[in-house]
C-alpha positions in Angstrom: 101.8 120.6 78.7 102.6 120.8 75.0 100.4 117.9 72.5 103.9 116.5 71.6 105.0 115.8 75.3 101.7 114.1 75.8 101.6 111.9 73.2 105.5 110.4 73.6 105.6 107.3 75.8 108.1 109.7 78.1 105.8 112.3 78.5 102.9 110.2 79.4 105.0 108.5 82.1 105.9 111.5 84.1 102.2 112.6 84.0 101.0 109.7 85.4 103.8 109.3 88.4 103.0 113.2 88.8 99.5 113.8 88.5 97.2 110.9 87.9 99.2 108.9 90.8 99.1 111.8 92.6 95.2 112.5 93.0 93.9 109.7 95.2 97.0 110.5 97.9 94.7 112.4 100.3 91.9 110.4 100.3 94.4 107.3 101.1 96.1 108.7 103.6 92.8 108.7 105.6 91.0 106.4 104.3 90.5 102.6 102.6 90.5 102.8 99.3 88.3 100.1 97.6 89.8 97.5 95.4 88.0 98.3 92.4 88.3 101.6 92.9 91.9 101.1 92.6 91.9 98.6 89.7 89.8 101.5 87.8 92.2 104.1 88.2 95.4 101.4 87.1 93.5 101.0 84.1 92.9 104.1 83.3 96.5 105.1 83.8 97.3 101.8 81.9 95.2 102.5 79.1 96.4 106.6 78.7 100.7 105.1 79.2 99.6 103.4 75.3 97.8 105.8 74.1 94.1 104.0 74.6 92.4 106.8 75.1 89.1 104.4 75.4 88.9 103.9 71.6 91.1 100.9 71.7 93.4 100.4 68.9 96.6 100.6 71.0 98.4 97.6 71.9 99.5 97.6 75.9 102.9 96.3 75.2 104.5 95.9 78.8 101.7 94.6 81.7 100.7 96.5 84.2 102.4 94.2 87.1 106.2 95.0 85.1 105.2 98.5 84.8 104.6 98.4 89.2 108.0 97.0 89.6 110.9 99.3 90.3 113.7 100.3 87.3 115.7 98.0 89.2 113.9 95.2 88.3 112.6 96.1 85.0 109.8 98.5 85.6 108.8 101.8 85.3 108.5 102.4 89.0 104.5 103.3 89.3 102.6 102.6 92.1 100.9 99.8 93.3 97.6 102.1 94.4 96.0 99.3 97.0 99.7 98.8 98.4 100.4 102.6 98.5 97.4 102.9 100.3 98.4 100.8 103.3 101.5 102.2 103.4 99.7 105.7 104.0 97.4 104.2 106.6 100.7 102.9 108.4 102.2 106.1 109.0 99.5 106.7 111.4 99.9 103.0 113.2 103.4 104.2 113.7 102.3 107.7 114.5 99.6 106.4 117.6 102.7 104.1 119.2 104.9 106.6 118.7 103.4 110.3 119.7 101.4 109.7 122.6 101.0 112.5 124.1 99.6 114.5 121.6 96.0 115.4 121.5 94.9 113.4 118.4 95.7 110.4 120.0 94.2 111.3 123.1 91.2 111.8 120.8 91.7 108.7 119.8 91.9 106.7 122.9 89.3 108.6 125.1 86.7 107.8 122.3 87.8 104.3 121.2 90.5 102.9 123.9 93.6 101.0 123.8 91.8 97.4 124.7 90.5 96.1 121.5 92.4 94.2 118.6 95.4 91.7 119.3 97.8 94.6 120.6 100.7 93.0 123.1 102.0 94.7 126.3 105.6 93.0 127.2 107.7 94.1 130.5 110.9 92.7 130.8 111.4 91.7 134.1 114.4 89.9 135.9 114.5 86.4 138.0 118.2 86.8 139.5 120.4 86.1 136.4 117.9 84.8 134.2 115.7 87.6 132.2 112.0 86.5 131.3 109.6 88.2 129.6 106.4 89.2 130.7 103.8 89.1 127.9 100.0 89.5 128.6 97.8 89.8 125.8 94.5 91.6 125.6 92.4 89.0 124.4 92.4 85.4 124.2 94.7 83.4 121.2 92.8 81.8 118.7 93.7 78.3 117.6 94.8 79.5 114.4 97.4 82.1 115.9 99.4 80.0 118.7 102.5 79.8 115.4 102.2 83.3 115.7 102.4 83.4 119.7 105.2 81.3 119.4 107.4 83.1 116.4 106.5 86.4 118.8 108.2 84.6 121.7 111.2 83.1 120.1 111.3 86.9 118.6 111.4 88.2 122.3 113.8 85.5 123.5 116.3 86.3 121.3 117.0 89.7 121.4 120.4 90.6 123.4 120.1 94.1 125.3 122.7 95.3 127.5 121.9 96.5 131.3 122.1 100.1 129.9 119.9 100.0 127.1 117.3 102.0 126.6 113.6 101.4 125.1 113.1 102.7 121.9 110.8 102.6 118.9 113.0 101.3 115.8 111.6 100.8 111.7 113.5 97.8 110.8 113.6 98.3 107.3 116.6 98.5 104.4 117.7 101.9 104.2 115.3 103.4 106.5 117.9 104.1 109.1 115.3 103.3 112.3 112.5 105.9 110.9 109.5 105.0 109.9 109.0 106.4 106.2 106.0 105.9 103.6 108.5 105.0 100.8 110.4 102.3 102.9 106.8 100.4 103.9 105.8 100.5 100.6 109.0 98.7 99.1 108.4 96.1 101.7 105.0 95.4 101.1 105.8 95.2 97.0 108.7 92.9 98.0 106.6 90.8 100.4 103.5 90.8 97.5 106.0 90.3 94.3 107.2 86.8 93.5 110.6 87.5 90.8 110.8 84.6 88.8 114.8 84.0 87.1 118.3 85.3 87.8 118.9 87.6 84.6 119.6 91.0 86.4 118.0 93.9 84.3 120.5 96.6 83.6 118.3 99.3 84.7 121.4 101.6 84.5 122.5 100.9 80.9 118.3 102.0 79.9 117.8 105.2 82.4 120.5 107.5 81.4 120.9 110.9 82.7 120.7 113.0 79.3 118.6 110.8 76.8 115.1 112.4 76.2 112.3 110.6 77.8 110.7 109.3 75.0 114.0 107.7 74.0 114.9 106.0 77.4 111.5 105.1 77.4 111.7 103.4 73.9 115.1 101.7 74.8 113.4 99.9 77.8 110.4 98.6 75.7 113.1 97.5 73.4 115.4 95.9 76.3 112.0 93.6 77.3 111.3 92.7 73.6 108.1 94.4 73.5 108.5 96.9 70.7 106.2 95.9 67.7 108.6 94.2 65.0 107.0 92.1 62.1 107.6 88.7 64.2 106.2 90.4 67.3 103.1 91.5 65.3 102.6 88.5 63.5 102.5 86.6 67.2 99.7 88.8 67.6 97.9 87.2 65.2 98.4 89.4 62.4 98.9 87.8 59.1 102.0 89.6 57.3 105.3 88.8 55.1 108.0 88.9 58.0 111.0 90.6 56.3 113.0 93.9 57.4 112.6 96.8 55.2 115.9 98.5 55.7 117.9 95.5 53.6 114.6 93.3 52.6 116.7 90.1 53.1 115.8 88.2 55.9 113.1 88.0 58.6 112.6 91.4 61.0 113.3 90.7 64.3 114.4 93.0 67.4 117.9 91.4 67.5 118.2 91.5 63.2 116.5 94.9 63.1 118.9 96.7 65.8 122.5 94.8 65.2 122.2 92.4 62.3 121.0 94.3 59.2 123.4 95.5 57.4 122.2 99.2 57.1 122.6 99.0 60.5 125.6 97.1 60.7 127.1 100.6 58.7 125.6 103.0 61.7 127.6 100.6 64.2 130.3 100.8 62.2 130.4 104.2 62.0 130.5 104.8 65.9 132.5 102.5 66.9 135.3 104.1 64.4 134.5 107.3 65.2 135.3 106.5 69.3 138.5 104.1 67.9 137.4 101.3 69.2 137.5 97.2 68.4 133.8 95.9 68.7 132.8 92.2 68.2 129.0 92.3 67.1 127.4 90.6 69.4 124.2 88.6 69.6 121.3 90.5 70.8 120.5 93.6 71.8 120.4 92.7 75.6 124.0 91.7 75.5 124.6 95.3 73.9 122.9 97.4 76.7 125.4 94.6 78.7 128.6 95.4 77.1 128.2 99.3 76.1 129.5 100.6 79.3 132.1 102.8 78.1 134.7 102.2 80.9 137.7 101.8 78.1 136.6 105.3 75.9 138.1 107.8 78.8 136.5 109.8 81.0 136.1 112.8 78.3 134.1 110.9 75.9 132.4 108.2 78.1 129.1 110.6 78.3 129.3 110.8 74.3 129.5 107.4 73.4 126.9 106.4 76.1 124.4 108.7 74.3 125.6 107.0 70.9 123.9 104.0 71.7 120.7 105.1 72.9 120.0 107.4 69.6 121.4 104.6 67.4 118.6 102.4 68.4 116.3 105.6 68.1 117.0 106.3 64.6 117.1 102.8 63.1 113.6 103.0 65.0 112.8 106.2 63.3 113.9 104.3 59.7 112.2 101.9 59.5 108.8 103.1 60.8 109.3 106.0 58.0 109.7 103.3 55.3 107.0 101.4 56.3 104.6 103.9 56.9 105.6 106.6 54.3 107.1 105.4 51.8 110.3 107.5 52.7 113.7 105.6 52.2 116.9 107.9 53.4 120.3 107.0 52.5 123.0 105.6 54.6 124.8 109.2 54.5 122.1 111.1 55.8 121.6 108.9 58.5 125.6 108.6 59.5 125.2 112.7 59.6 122.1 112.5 61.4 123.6 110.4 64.2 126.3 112.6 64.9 124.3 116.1 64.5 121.5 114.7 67.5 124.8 113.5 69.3 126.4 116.7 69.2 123.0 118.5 70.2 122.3 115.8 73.2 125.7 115.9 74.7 126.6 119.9 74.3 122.4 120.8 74.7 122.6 123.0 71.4 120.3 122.5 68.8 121.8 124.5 66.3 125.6 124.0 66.4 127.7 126.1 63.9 130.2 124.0 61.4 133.1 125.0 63.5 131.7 123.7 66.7 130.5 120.8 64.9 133.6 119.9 63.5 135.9 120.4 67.3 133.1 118.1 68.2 134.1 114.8 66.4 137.5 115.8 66.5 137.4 115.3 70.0 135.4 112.1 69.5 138.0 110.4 67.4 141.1 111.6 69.5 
């Protein structure tokens, strides 16, 4: 892969969920994987997601517990490596009730039996018009598992099945369908493990957008979560700096004053929201922005264009002000309108070097 995949944000996400995620799989799928074993490897994919690199240096902006939780609730949708691993292992719990007539399981039972551990053999029988349940266990209940026999009997006694019905094996899970799957035993065990504290409902679908480069969408979500190292950020780190923002060098820098409220980018908003002839009230922070900028009211033709618009808005105010306060490089307000709309045009048409004519039938059909 190309140096300047690896070191975006976006690029170093897809290598870990293919490749570094990716390399324990066999060995847990047959095996136990030790805890620290697997707290080694997180932090090692932790550590290369910021840029670590083992040199330190790098601040790990989002923890490692958000980054395991799914884009629907705010993460980036990596695995949990101890959880995956049982979920592997489970596939063959399912596999020994299910195929039992094959000759690994045979194997299996010839060598080891059926007897040992807490498994339950139930037979429905029939007492004239009463149905009881048979249960014999293998072993004898502990004191500390009789709640257990008794949520497994209440479990029994309430199930309805109709004189026809047939046995069968079913994976009660959420969008399983009945069949056992490694995915759908892994989401339960990360519900089941995570504890989601609040009711604000991340808008996973306003930050993963079908189009925007990776590095972008991947900015854009460090930016939704308030993570992305602004001068009052920094200076909660303990770093001891004059908080002011250095596109209009009036007021404090914040996420909220930085993206919406400075009036450099106050123009760039401006300029978008005229372009696409629409009446915007600026709102308070940049959460209620992802919120609002749906595009439902722009048509159908131009909803792809002015979702786009948003997402390298908030990139190139980015870009701004990291070159003015690393380099010493101030642009003007012009060359970053016609910036905005040249990387619009390239994102939403996927040419990189559009001709004036094209250009031109481009915003045209942005403003009608």
């Amino acid at each position: 892969m190309a140096t300047n995949s690896i070191s975006s944000k976006g690029g170093r996400l897809t290598l870990i969920k293919s490749v570094l995620s990716s390399i324990p799989t066999y060995f847990m799928s047959v095996h136990v994987i030790l805890v620290s074993v697997a707290r080694r490897i997180e932090q090692l994919q932790w550590d290369f997601l910021w840029g670590d690199g083992g040199a330190g240096g790098h601040y790990h902006l989002v923890s490692w517990d958000q980054i395991c939780m799914s884009k629907e609730q705010g993460g980036l949708g990596v695995r949990r490596l101890v959880l995956f691993n049982l979920a592997l292992l489970g596939k063959w719990l399912w596999r020994f009730v299910e195929e039992r007539e094959r000759l690994w399981r045979r194997v299996v039972v010839a060598k080891f039996g059926v007897d040992r551990g807490v498994l339950v053999s139930a037979m429905r029988v029939e007492e004239g018009q009463l149905r009881v349940w048979n249960v014999q266990l293998r072993r004898d209940v502990q004191d500390w598992e009789l709640d257990q026999l008794v949520d497994l009997l209440g479990f029994l006694y309430d199930l309805h099945l109709g004189q026809a019905d047939n046995d069968a094996l079913v994976w009660d899970c959420p969008r399983a369908k009945g069949i056992f799957t490694v995915s759908s035993f892994y989401g339960a065990l990360v519900e089941d493990k995570c504890v989601f504290h609040g009711t604000l409902v991340y808008l996973w679908k306003s930050v993963w957008v079908p189009g925007t480069p990776s590095k972008v969408a991947f900015f854009v979500w460090t930016a939704s979560l308030g993570r992305i190292l602004t001068i009052d950020n920094l200076i909660r780190r303990g770093h001891i700096l004059v908080n002011w923002c250095c596109l209009c060098g009036q007021v404090a820098e914040s996420i909220d004053h930085l993206f919406i409220h400075c009036s450099v980018s106050s123009r760039l908003w401006m300029l978008v929201v005229a372009i696409f002839a629409m009446v915007w009230v600026q709102p308070g922070s940049l959460f209620v922005v992802l919120q609002s900028w749906v595009g439902g009211s722009v048509g159908k033709r131009r909803r792809k264009a002015w979702i786009l618009a948003l997402r390298y808005l908030l990139w190139l105010i980015w870009l701004e002000r990291n070159r003015r306060v690393f380099h010493g490089v101030a642009h003007s307000i012009t060359w970053l309108e016609r910036c905005l709309l040249t990387v619009l045009y390239s994102w939403v048409t996927g040419l990189v070097d559009p001709d004036v004519l094209a250009f031109t039938d481009f915003v045209e059909n942005l403003i009608c």
